[in-house]
Jmol script that loads the backbone (N, CA, C; Angstrom):
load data "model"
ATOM      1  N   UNK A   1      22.927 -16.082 116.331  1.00  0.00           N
ATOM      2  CA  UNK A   1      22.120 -14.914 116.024  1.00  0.00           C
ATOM      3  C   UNK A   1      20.892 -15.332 115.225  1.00  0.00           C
ATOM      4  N   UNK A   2      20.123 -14.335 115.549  1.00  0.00           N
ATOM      5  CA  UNK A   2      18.837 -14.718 114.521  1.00  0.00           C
ATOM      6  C   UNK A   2      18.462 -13.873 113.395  1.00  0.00           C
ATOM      7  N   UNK A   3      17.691 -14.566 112.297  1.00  0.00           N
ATOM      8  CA  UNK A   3      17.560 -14.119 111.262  1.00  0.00           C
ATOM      9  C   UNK A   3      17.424 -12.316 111.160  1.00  0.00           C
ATOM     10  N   UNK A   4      16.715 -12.246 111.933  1.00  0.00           N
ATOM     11  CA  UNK A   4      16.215 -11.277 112.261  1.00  0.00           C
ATOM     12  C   UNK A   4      17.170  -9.765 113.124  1.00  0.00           C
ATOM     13  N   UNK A   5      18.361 -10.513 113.857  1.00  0.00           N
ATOM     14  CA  UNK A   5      19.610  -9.798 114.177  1.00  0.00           C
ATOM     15  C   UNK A   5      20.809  -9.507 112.759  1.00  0.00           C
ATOM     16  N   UNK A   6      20.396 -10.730 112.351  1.00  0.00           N
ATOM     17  CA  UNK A   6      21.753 -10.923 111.252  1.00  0.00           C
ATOM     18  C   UNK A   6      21.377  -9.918 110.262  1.00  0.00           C
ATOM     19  N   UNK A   7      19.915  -9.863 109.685  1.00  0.00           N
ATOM     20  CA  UNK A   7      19.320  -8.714 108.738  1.00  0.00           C
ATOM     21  C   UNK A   7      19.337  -7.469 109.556  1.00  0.00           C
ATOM     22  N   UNK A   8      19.273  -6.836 110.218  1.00  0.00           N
ATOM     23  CA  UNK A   8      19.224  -6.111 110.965  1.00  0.00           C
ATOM     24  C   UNK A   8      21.324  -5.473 111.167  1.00  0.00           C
ATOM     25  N   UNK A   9      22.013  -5.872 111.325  1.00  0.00           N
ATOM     26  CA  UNK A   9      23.377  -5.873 111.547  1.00  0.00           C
ATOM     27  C   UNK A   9      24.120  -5.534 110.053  1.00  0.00           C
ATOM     28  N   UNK A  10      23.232  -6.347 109.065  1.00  0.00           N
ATOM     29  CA  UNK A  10      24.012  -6.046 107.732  1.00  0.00           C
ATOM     30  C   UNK A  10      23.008  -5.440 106.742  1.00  0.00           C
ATOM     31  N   UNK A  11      21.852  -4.551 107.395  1.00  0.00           N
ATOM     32  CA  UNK A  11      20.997  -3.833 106.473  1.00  0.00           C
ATOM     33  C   UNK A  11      20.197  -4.549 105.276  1.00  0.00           C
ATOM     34  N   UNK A  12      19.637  -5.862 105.690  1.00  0.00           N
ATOM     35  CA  UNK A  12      19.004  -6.364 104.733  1.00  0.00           C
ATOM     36  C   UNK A  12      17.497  -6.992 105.222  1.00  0.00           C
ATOM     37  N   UNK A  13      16.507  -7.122 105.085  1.00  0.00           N
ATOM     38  CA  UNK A  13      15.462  -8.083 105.330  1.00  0.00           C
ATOM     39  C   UNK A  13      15.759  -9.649 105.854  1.00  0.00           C
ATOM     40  N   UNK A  14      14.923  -9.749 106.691  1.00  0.00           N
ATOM     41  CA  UNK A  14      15.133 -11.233 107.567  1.00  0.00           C
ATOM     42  C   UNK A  14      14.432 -12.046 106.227  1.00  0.00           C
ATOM     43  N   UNK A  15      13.650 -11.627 105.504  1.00  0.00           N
ATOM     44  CA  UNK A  15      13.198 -12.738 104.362  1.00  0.00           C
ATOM     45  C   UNK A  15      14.642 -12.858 103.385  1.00  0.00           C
ATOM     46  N   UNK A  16      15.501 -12.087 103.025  1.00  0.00           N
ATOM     47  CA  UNK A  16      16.954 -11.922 102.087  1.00  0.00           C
ATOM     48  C   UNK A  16      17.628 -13.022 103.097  1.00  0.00           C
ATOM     49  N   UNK A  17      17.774 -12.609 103.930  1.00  0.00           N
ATOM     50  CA  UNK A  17      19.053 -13.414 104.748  1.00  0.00           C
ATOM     51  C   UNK A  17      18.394 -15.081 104.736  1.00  0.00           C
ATOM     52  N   UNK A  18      17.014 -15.315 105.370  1.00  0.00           N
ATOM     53  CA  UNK A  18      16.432 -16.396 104.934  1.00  0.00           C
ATOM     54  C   UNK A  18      16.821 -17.070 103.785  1.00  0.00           C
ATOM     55  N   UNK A  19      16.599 -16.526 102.818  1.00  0.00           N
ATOM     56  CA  UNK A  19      16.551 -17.159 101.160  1.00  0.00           C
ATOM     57  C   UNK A  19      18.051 -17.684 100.862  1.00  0.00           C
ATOM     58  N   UNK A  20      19.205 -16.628 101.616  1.00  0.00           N
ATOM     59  CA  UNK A  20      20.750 -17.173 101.335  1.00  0.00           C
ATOM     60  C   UNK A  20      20.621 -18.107 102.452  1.00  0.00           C
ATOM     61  N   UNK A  21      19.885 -18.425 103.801  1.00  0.00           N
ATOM     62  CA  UNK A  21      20.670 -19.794 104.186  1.00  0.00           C
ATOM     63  C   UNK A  21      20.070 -20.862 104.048  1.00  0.00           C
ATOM     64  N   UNK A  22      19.007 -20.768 103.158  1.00  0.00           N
ATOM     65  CA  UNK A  22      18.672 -21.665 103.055  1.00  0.00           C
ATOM     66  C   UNK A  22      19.089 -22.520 100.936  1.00  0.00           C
ATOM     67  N   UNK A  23      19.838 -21.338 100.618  1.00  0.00           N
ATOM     68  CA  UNK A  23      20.305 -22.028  99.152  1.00  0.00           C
ATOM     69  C   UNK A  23      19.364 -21.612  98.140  1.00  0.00           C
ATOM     70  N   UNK A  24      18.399 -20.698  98.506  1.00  0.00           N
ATOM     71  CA  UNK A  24      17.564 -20.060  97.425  1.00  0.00           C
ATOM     72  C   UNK A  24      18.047 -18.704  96.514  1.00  0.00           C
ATOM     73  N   UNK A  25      19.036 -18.428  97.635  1.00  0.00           N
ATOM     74  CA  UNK A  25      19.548 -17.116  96.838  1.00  0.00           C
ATOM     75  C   UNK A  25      20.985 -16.539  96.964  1.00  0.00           C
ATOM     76  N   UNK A  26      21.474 -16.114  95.990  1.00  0.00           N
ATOM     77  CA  UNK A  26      23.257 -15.820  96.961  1.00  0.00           C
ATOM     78  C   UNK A  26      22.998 -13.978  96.691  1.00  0.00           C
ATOM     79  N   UNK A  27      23.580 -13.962  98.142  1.00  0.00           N
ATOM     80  CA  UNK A  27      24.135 -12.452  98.221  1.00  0.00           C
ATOM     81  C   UNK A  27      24.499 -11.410  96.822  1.00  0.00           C
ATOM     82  N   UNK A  28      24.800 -10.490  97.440  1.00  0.00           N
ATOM     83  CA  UNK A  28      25.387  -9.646  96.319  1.00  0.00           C
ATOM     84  C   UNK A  28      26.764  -8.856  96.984  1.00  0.00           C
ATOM     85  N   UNK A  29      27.413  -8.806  96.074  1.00  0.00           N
ATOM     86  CA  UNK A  29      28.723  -8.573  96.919  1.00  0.00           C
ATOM     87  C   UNK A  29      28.502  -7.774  97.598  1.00  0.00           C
ATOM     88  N   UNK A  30      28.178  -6.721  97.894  1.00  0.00           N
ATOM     89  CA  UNK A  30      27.702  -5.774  99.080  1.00  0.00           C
ATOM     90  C   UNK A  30      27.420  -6.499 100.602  1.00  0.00           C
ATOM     91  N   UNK A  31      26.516  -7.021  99.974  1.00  0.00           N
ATOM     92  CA  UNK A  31      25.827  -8.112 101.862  1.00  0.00           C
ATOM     93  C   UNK A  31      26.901  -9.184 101.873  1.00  0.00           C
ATOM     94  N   UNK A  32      27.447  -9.387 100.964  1.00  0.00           N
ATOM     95  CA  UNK A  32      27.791 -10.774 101.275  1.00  0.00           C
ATOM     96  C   UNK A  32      29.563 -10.415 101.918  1.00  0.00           C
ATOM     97  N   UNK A  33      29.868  -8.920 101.956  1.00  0.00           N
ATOM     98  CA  UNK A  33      30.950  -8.666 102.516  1.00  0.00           C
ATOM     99  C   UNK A  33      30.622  -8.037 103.777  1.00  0.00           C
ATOM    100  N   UNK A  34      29.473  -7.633 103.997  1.00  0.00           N
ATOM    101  CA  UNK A  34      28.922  -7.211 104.953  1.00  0.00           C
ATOM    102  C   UNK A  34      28.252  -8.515 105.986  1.00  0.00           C
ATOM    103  N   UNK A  35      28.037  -9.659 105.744  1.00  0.00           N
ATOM    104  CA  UNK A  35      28.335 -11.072 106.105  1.00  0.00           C
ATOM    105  C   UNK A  35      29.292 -11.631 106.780  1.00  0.00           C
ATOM    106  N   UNK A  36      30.384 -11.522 106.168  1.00  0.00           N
ATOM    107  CA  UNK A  36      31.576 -11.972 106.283  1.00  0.00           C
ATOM    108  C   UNK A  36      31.951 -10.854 107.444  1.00  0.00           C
ATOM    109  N   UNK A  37      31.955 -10.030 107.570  1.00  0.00           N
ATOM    110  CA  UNK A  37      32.685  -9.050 108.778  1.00  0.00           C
ATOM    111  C   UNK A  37      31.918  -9.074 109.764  1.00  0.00           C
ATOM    112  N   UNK A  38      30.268  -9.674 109.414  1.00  0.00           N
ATOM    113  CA  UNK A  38      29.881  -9.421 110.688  1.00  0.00           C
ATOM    114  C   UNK A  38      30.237 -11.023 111.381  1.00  0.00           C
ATOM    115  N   UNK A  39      30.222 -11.756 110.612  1.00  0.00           N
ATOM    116  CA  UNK A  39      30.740 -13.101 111.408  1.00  0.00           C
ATOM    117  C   UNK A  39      32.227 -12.864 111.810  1.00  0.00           C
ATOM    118  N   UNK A  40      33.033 -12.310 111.215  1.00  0.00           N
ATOM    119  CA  UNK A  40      34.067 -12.070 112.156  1.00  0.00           C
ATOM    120  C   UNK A  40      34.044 -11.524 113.520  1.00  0.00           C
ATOM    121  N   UNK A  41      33.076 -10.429 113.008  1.00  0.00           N
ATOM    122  CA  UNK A  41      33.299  -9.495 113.985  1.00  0.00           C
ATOM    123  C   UNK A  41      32.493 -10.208 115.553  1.00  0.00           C
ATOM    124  N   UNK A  42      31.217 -11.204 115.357  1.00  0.00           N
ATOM    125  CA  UNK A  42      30.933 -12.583 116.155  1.00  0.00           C
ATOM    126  C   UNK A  42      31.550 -13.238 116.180  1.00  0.00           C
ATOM    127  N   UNK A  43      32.686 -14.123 115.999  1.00  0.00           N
ATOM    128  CA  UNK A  43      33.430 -15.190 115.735  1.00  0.00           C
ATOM    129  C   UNK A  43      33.731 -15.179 117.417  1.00  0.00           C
ATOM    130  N   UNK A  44      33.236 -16.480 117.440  1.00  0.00           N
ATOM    131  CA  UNK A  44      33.796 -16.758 119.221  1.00  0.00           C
ATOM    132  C   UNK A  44      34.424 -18.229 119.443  1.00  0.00           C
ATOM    133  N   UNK A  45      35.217 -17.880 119.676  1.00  0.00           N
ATOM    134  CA  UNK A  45      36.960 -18.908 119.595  1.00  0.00           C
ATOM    135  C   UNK A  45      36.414 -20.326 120.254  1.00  0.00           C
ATOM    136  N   UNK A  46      36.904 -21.672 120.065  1.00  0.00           N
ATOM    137  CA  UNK A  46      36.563 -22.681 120.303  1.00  0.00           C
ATOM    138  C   UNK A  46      36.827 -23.183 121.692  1.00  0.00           C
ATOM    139  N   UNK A  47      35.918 -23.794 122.275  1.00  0.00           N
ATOM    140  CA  UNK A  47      36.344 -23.957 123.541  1.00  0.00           C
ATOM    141  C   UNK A  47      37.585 -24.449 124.224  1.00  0.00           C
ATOM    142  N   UNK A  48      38.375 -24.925 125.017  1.00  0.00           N
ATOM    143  CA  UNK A  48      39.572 -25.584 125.202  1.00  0.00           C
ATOM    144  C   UNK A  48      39.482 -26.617 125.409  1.00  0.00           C
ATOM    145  N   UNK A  49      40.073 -27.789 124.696  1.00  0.00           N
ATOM    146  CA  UNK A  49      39.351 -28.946 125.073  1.00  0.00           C
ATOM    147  C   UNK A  49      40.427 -29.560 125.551  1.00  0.00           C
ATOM    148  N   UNK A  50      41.153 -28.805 127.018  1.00  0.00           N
ATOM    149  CA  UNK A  50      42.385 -29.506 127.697  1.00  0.00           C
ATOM    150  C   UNK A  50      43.137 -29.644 126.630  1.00  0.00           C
ATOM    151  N   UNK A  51      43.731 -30.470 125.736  1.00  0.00           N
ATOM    152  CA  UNK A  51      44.813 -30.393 125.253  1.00  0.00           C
ATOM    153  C   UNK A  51      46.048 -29.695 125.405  1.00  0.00           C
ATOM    154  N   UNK A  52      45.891 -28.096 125.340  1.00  0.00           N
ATOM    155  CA  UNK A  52      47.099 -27.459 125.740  1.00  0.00           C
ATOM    156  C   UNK A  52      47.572 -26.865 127.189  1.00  0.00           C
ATOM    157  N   UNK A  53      47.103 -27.829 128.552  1.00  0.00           N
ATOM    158  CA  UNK A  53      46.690 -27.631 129.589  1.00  0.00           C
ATOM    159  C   UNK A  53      48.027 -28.921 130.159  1.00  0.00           C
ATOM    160  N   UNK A  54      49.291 -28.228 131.090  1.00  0.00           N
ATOM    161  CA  UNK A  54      49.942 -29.689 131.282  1.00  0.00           C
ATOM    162  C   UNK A  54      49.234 -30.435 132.089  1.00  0.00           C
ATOM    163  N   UNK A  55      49.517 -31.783 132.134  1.00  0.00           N
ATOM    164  CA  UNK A  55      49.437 -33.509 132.746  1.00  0.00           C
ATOM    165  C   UNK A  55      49.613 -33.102 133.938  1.00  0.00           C
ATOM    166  N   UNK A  56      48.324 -33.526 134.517  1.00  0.00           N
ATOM    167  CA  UNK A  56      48.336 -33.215 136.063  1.00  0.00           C
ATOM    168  C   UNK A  56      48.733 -34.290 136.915  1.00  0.00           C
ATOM    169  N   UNK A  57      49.292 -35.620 136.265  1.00  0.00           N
ATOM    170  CA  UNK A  57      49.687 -36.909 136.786  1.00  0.00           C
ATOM    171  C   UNK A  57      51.330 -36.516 137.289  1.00  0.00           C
TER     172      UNK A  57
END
end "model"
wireframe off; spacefill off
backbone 0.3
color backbone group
């Protein structure tokens, strides 16, 4: 997502969200729980990397 989605999704300015990823500024518990749910609520599961797929030998 972009700065600009992510501020937009959790009601804050794309310059705010900027400043926290880049280590200039930390959240306030408000955004920063509003952060956290929206990355859950994006969270897209890791690809399969065969492992749990049986031996086709």
């Amino acid at each position: 997502m972009t700065e600009v989605a992510i501020a937009a999704a959790v009601g804050a300015r794309q310059s705010t969200i900027n400043r926290i990823a880049n280590g200039h500024m930390k959240p306030n518990w408000e955004l920063g729980q509003a952060l956290v749910a929206l990355a859950k609520a994006t969270e897209i599961p890791p690809a399969n990397d065969g492992q749990d797929l049986p031996n086709a030998a």
